[in-house]
C-alpha positions as CSV (number, residue, x, y, z in Angstrom):
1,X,-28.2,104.8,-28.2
2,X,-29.4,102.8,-25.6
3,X,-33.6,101.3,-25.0
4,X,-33.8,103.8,-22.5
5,X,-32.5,106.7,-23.8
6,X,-34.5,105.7,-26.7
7,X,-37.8,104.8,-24.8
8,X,-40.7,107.6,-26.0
9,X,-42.6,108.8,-22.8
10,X,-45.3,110.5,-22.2
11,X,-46.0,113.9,-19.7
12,X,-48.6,117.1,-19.7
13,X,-48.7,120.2,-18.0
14,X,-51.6,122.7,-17.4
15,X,-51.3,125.9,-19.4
16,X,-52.1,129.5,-17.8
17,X,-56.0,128.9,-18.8
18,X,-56.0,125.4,-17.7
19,X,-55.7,123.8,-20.7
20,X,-53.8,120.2,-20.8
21,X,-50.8,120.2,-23.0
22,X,-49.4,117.0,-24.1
23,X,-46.3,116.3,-25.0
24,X,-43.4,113.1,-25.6
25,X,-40.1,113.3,-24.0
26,X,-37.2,110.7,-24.0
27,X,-33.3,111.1,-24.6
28,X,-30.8,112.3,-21.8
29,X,-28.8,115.5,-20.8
30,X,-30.0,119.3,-20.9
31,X,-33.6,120.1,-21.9
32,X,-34.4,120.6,-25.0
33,X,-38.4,121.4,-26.3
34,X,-39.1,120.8,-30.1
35,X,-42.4,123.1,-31.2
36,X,-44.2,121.8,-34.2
37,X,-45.1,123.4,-37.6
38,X,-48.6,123.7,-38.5
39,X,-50.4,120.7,-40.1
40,X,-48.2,118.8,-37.8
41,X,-48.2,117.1,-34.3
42,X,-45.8,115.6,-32.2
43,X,-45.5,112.5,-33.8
44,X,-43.9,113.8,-36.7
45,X,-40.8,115.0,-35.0
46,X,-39.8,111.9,-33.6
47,X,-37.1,111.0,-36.0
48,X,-35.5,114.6,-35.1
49,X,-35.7,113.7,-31.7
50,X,-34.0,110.4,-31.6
51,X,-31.5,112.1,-33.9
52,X,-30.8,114.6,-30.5
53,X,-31.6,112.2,-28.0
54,X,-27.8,111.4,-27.0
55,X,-26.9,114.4,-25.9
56,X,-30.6,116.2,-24.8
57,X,-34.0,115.6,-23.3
58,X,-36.0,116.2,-25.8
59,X,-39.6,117.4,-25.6
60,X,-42.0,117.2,-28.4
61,X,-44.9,119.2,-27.2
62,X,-48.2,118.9,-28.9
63,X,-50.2,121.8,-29.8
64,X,-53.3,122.8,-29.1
65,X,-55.9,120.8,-30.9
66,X,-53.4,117.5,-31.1
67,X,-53.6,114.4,-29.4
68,X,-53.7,114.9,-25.8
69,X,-53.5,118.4,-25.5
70,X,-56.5,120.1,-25.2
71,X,-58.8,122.1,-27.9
72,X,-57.8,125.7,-29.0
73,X,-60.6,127.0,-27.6
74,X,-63.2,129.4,-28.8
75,X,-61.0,132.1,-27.7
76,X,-57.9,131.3,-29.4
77,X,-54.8,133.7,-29.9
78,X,-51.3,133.4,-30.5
79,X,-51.1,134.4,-26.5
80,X,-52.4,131.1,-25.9
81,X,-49.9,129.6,-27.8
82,X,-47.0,131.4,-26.0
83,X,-48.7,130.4,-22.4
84,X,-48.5,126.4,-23.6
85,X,-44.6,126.8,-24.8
86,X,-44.0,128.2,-21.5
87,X,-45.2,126.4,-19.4
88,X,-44.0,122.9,-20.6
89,X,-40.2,125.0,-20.4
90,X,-41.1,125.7,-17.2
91,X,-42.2,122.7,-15.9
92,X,-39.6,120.7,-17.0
93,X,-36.9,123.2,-16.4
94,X,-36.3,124.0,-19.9
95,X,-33.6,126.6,-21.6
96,X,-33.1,125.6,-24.8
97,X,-36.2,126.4,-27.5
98,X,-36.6,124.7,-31.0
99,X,-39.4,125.8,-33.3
100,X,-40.3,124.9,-37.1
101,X,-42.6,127.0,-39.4
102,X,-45.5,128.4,-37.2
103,X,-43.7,126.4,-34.1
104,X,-40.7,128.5,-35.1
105,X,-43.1,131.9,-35.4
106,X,-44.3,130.9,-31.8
107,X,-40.8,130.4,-30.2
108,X,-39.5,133.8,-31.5
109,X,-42.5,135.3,-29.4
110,X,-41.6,133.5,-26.6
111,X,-37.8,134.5,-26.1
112,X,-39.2,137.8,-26.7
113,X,-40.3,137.2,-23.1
114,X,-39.2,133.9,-21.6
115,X,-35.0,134.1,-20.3
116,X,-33.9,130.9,-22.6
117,X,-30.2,129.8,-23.1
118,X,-30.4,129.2,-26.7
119,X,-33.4,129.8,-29.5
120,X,-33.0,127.7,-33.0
121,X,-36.0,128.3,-35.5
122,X,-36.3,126.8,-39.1
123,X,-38.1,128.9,-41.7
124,X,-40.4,131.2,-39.3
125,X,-43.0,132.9,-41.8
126,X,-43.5,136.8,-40.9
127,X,-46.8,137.2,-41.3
128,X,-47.1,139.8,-43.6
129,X,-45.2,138.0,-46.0
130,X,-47.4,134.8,-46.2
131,X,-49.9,134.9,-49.3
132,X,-53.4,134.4,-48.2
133,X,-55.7,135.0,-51.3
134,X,-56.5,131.1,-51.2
135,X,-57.3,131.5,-47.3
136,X,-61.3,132.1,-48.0
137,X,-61.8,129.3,-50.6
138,X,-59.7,127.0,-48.2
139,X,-61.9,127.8,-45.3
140,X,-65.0,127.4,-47.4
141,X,-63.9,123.7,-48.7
142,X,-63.2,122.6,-45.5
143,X,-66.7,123.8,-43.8
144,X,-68.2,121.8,-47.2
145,X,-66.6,119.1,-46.1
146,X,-64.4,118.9,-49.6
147,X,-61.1,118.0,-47.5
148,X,-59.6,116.8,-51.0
149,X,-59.9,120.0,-52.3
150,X,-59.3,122.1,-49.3
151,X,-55.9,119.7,-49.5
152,X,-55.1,120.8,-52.7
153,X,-55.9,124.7,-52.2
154,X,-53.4,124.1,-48.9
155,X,-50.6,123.0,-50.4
156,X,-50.9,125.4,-53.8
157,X,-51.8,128.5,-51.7
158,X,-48.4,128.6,-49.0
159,X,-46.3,126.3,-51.6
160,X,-44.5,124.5,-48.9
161,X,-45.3,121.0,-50.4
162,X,-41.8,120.8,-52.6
163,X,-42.0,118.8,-55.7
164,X,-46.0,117.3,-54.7
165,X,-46.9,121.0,-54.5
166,X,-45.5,121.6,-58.1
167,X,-48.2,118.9,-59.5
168,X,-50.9,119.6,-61.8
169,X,-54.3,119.7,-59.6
170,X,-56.0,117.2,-61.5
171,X,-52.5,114.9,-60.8
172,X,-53.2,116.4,-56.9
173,X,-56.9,115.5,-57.1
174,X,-56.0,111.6,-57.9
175,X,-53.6,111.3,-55.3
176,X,-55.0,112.8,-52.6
177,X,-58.4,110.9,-53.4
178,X,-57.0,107.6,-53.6
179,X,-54.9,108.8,-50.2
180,X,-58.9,109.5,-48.7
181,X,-59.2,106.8,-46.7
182,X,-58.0,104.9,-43.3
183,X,-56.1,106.0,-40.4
184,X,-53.6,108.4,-41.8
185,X,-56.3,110.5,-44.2
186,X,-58.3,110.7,-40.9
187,X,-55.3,112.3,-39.3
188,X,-54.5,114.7,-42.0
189,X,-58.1,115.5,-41.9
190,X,-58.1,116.7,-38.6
191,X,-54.9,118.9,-38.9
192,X,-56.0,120.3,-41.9
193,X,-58.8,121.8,-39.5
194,X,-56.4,123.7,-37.2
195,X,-54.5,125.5,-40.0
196,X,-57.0,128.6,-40.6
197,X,-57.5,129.5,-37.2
198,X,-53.7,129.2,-36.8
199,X,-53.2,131.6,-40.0
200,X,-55.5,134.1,-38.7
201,X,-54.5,134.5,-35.5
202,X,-51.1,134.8,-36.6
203,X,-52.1,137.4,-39.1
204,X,-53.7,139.1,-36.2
205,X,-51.1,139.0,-33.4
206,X,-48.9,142.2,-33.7
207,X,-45.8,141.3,-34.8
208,X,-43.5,143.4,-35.4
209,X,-39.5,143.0,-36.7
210,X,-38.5,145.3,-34.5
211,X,-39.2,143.9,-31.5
212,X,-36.7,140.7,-32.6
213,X,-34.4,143.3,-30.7
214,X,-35.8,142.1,-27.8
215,X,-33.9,139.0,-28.1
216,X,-31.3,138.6,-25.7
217,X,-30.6,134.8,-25.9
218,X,-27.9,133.6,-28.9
219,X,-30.2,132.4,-31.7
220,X,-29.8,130.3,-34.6
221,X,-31.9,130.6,-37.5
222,X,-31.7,128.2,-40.4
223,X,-32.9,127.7,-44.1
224,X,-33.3,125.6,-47.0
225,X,-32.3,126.6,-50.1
226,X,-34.7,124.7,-52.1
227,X,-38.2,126.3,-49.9
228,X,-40.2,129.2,-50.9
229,X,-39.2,132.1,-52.1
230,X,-41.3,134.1,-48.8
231,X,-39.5,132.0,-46.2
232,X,-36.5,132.9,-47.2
233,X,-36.9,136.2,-47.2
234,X,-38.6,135.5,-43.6
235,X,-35.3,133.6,-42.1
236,X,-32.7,136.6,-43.4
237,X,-35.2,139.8,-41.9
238,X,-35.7,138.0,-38.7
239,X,-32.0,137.5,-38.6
240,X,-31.5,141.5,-39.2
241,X,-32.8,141.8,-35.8
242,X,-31.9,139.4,-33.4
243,X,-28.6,141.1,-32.0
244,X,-26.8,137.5,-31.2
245,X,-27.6,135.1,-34.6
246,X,-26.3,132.9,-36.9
247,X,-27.8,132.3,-39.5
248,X,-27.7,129.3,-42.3
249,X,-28.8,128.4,-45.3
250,X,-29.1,124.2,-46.0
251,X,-28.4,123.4,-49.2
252,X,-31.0,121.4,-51.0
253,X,-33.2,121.4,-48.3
254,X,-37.2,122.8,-48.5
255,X,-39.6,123.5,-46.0
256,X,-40.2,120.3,-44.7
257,X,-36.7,119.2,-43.6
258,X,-36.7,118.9,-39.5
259,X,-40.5,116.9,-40.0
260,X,-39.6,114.9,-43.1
261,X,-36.6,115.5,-45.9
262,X,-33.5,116.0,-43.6
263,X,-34.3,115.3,-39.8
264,X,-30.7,113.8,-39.6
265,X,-29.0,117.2,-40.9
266,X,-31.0,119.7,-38.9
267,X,-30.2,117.7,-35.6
268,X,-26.2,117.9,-36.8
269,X,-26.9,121.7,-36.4
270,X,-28.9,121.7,-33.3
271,X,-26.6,120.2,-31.8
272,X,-23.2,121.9,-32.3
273,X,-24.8,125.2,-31.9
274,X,-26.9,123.8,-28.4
275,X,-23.6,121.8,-27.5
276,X,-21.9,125.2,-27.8
């Protein structure tokens, strides 16, 4: 790969309420956008980008509430969300559409309604399924300002954290307190903050399974073996009902695998079924 396929850059684009989004862009060849999970930015998608960046432009938007895209707003919805995705595709001419976890819920929404080439999506959680008893002591921590315990209450409520997730709380409680400090505890700290309103606006936007019907574009939907019992029912419904699928199980891999685990492997899929 050469420097300058290689070379990060930075563009924005004003969503439909004039909201800045950010995002990171480098590679060469067809476009290719790459939508976040929650608890997660741009940044953290990198690696899965440089894995693609050979054969795509890759886009790594940011969020709302990330970097240097703007805040969600007091009026924040899932709407907004599908008004950013759409209008960094359409500014940069954009037909092919990645998303992980809630990035993946999002860009389901969007080729609902957008005309897209291709859709790929890791692990999108249907709402209904998520478990959300923790959500109210979660949301009380963090307005405490207890983000160790909010932390903790996180990772054991939507047991997406793989083997951490599977540790004792007073184990979780050690770690994460001697993790409470410096740049990187700063940045978890303010991501942390965006996950409630992101749950509840989810768990208030009307999805239904049905609509997946409304999916024209060939889609790909993939999974790891070793996540969460509730994603993978999510991945095989939402594949019931997208007429043009495929969809794939990873072996060995959990929730975290475009982000963190297995960046390498999920490009190897993205791009023979984008190359396609």
């Amino acid at each position: 790969m050469t420097a300058e396929i290689s070379e990060v850059k930075d563009g924005s684009v004003l969503s439909k309420d004039g909201t800045r989004i950010g995002y990171k862009y480098l590679g060469a060849g067809p476009g290719l956008l790459i939508v976040h999970g929650g608890f997660r930015a741009s940044q953290h998608y990198l690696a899965l980008a440089k894995h693609l960046a050979d054969t795509f432009t890759v886009y790594v938007m940011d969020r709302r509430g990330r970097n240097a895209s703007g805040p969600k707003g007091e009026d924040y919805s899932i709407r907004k969300e599908l008004d950013d995705i759409e209008a960094v595709l359409e500014r940069n001419e954009i037909a092919l559409l990645f998303g992980h976890s809630f990035g993946a819920f999002a860009s389901l929404n969007v080729a609902m309604e957008y005309p897209l080439n291709k859709l790929a999506v890791y692990e999108p959680p249907v709402p209904s399924y998520l478990p959300i008893d923790w959500l109210p002591r979660f949301e009380r921590e963090l307005q405490q300002g207890r983000n160790v315990a909010g932390s903790i209450t996180f990772l054991k409520g939507l047991k997406m954290g793989g083997w951490v997730g599977k540790l004792p709380k007073p184990i979780l409680k050690l770690m994460f307190g001697m993790m409470a400090r410096g740049a990187e505890w700063e940045e978890n700290v303010r991501l942390i903050r965006t996950v409630p309103v992101e749950i509840r606006a989810a768990l208030n936007w009307n999805f239904e399974l049905e609509r997946l019907g409304n999916i024209h574009s060939p889609a790909l939907i993939l999974y790891g073996t070793k996540t969460t019992d509730y994603l993978i029912r999510s991945a095989k419904d939402v594949a019931r009902y997208i007429p043009d699928h495929q969809l794939i199980a990873l072996d060995g891999l959990v929730h975290n695998a475009p982000d963190e685990q297995a960046p390498e492997r999920i490009a190897e899929q993205l791009r023979t079924f984008f190359g396609e």
